[in-house]
mmCIF file of the N, C-alpha and C atoms, coordinates in Angstrom:
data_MODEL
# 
_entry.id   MODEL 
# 
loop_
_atom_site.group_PDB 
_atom_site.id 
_atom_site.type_symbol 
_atom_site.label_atom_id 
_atom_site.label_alt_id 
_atom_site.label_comp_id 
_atom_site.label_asym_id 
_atom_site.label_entity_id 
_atom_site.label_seq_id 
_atom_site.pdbx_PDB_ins_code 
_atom_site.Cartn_x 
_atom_site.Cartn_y 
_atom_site.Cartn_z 
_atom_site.occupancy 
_atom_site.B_iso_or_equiv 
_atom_site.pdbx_formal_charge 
_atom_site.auth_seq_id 
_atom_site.auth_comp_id 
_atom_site.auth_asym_id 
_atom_site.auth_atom_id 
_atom_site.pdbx_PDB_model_num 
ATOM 1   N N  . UNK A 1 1  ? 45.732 23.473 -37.746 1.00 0.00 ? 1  UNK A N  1 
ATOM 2   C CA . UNK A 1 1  ? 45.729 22.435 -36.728 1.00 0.00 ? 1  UNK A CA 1 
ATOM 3   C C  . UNK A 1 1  ? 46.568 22.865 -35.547 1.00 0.00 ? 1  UNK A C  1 
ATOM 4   N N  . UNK A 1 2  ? 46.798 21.780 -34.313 1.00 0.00 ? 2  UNK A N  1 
ATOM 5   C CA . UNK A 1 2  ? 47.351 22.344 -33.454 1.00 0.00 ? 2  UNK A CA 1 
ATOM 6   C C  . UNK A 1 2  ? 48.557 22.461 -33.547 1.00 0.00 ? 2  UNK A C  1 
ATOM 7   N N  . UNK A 1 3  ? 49.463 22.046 -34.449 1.00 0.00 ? 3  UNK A N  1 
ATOM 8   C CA . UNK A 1 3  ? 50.730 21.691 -34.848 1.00 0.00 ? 3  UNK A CA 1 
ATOM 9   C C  . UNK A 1 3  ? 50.836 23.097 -35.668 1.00 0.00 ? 3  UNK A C  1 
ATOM 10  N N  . UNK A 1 4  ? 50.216 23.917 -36.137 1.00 0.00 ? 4  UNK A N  1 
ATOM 11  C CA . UNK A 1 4  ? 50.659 25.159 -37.173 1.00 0.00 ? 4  UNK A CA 1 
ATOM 12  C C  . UNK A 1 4  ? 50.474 24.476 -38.377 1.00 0.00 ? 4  UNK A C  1 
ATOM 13  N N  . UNK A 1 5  ? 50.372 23.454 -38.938 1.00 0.00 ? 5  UNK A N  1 
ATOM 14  C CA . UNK A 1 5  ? 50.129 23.481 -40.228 1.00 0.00 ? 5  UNK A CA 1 
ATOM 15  C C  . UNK A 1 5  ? 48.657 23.610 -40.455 1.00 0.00 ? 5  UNK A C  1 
ATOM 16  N N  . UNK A 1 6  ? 48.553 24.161 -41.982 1.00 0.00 ? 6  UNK A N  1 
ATOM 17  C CA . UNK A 1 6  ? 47.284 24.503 -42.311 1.00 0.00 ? 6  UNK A CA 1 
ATOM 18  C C  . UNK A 1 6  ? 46.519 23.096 -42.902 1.00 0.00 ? 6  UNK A C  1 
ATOM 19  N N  . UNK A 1 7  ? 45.313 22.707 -43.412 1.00 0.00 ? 7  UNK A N  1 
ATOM 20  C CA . UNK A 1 7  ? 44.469 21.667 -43.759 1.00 0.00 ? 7  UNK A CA 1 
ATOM 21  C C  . UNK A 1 7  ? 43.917 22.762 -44.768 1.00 0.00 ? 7  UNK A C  1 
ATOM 22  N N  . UNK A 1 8  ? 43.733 21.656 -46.076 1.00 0.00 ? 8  UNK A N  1 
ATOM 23  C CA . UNK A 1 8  ? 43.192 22.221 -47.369 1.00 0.00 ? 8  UNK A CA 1 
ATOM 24  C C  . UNK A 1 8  ? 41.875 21.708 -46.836 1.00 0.00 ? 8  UNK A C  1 
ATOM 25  N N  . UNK A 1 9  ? 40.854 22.517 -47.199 1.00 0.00 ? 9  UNK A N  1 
ATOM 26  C CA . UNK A 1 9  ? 39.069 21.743 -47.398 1.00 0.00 ? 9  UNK A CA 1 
ATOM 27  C C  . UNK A 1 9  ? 39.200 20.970 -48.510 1.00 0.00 ? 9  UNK A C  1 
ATOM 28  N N  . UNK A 1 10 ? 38.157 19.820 -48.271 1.00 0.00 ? 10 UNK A N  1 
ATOM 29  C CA . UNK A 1 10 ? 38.311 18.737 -48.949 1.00 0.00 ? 10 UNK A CA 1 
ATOM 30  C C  . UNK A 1 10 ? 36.968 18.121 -48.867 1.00 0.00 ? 10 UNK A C  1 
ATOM 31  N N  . UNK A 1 11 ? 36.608 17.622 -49.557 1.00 0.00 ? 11 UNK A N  1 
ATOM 32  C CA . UNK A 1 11 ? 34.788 16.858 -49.522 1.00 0.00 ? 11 UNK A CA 1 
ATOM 33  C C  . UNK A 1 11 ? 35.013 16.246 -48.312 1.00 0.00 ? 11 UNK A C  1 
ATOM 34  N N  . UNK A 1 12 ? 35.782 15.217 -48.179 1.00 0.00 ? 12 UNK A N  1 
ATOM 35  C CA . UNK A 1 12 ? 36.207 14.536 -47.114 1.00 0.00 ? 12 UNK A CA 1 
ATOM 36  C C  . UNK A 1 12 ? 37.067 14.138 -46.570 1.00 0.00 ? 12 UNK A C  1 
ATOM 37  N N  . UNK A 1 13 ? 37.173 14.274 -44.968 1.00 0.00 ? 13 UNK A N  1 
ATOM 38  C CA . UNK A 1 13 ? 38.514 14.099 -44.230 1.00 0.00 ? 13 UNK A CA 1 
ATOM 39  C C  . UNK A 1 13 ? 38.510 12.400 -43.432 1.00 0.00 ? 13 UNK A C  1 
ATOM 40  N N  . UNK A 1 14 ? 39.499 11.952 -43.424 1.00 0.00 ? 14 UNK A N  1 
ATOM 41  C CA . UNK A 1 14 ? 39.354 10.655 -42.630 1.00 0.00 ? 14 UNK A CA 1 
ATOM 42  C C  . UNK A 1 14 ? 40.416 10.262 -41.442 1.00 0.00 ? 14 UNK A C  1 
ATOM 43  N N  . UNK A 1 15 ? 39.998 10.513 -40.306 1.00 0.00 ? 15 UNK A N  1 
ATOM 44  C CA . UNK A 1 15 ? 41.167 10.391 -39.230 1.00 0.00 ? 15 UNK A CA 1 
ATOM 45  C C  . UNK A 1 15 ? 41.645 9.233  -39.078 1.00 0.00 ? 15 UNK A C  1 
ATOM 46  N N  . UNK A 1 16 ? 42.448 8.985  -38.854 1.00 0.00 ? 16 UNK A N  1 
ATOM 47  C CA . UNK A 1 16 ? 43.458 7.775  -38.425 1.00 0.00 ? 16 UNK A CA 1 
ATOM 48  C C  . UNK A 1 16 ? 42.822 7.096  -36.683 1.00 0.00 ? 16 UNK A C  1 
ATOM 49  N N  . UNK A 1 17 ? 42.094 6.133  -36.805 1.00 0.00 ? 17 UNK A N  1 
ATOM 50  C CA . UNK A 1 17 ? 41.891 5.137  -35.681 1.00 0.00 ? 17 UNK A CA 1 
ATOM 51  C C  . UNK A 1 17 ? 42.480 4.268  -35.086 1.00 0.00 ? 17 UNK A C  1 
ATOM 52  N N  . UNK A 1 18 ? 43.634 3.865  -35.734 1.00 0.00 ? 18 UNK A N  1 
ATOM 53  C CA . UNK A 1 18 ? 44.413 2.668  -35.829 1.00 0.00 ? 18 UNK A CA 1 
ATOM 54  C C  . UNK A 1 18 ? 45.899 2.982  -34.878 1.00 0.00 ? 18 UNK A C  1 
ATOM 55  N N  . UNK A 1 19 ? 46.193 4.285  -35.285 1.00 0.00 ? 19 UNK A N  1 
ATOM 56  C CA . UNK A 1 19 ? 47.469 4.657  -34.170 1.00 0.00 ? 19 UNK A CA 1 
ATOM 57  C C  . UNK A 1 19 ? 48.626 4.432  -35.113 1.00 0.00 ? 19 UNK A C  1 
ATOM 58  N N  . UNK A 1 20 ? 48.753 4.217  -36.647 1.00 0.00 ? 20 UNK A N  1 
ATOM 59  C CA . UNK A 1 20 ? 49.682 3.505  -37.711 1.00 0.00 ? 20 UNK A CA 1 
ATOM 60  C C  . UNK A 1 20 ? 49.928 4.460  -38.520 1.00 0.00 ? 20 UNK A C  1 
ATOM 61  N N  . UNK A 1 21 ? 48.796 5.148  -38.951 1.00 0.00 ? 21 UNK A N  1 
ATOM 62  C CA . UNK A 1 21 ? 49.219 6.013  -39.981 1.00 0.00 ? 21 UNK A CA 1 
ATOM 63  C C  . UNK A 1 21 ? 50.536 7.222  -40.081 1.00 0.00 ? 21 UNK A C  1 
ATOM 64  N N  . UNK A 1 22 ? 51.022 7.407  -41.004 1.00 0.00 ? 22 UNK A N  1 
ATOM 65  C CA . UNK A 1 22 ? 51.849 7.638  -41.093 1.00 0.00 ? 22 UNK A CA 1 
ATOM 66  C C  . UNK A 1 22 ? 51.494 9.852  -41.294 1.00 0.00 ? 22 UNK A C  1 
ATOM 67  N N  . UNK A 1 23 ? 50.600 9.650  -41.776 1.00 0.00 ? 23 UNK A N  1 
ATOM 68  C CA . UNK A 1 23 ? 50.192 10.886 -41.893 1.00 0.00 ? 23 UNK A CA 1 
ATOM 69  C C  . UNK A 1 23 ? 49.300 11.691 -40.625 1.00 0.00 ? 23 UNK A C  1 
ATOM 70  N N  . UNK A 1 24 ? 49.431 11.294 -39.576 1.00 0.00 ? 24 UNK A N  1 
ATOM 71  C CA . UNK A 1 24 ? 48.690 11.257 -38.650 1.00 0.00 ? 24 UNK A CA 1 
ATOM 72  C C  . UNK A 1 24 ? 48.388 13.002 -38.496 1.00 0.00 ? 24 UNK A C  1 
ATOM 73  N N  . UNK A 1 25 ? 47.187 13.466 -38.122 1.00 0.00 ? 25 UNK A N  1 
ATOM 74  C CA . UNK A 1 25 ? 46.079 12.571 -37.292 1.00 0.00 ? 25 UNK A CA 1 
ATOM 75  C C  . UNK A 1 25 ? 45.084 11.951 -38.855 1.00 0.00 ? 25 UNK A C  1 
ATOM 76  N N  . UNK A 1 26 ? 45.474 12.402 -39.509 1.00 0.00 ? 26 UNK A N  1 
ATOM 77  C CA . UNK A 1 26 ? 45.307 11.500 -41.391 1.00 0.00 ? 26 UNK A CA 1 
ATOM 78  C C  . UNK A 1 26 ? 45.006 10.266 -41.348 1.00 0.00 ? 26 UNK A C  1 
ATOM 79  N N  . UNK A 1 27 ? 43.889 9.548  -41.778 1.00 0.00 ? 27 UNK A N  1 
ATOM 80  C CA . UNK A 1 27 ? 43.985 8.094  -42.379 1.00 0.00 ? 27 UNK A CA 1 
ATOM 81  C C  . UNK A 1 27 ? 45.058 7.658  -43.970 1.00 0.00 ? 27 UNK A C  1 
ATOM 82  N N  . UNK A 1 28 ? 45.886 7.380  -43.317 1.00 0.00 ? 28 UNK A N  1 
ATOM 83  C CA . UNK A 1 28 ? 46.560 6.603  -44.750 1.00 0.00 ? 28 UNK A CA 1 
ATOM 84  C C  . UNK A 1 28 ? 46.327 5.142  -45.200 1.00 0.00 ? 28 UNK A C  1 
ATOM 85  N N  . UNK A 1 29 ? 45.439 4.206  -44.421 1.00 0.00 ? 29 UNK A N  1 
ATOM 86  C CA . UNK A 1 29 ? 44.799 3.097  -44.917 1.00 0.00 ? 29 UNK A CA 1 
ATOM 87  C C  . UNK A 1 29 ? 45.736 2.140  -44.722 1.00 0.00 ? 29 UNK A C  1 
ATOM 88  N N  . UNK A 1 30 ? 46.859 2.777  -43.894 1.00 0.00 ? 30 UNK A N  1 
ATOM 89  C CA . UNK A 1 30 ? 47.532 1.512  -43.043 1.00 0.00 ? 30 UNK A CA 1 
ATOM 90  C C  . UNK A 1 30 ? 47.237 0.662  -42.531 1.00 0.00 ? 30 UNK A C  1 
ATOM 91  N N  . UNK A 1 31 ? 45.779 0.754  -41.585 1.00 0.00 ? 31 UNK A N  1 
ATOM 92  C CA . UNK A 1 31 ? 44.704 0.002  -40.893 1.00 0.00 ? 31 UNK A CA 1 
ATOM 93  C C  . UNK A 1 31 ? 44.668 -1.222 -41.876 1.00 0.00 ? 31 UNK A C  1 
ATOM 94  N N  . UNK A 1 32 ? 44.253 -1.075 -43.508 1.00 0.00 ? 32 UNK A N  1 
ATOM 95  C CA . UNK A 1 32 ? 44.090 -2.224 -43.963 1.00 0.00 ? 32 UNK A CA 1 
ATOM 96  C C  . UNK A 1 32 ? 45.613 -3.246 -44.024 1.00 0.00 ? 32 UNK A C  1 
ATOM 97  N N  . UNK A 1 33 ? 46.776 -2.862 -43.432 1.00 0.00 ? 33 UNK A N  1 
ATOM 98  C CA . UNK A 1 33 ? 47.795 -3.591 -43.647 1.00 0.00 ? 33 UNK A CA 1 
ATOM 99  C C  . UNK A 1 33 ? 47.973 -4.243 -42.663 1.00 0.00 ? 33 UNK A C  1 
ATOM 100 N N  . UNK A 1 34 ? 47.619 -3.551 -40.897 1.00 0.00 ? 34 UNK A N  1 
ATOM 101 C CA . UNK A 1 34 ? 48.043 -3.964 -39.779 1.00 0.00 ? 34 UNK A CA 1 
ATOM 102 C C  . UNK A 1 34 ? 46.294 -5.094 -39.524 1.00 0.00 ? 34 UNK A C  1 
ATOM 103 N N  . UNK A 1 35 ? 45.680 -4.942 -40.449 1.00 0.00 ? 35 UNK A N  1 
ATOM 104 C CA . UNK A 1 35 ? 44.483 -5.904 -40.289 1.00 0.00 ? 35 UNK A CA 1 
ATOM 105 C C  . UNK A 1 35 ? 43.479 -5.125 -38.895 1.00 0.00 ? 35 UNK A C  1 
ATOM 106 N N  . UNK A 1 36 ? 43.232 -3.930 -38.760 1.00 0.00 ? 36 UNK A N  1 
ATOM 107 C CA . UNK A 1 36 ? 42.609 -3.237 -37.624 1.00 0.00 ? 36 UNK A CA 1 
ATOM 108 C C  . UNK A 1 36 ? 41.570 -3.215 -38.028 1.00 0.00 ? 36 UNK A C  1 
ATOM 109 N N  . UNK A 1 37 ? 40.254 -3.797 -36.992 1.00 0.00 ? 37 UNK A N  1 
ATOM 110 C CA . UNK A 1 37 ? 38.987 -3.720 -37.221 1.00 0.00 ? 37 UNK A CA 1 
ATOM 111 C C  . UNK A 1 37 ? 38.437 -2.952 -36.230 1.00 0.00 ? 37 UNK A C  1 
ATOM 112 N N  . UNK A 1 38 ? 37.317 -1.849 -36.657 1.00 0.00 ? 38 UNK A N  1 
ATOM 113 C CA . UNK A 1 38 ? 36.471 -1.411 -35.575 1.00 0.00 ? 38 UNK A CA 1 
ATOM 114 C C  . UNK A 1 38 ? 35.542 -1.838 -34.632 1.00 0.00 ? 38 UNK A C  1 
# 
């Protein structure tokens, strides 16, 4: 990534939309806490 760390392959990746996650640019499913709808 642009940061130097590496990303394992994975079936699936899920980005963070919400601006919350903690793992960013990562979805950590914070979205379902701050109540963020698309």
């Amino acid at each position: 990534t642009g940061t130097g760390h590496t990303v394992d392959r994975t079936q699936r990746t899920f980005l963070c939309r919400c601006g919350h996650s903690a793992n960013k640019p990562f979805c950590d499913g914070t979205h379902k806490k701050i109540g963020f709808v698309a």
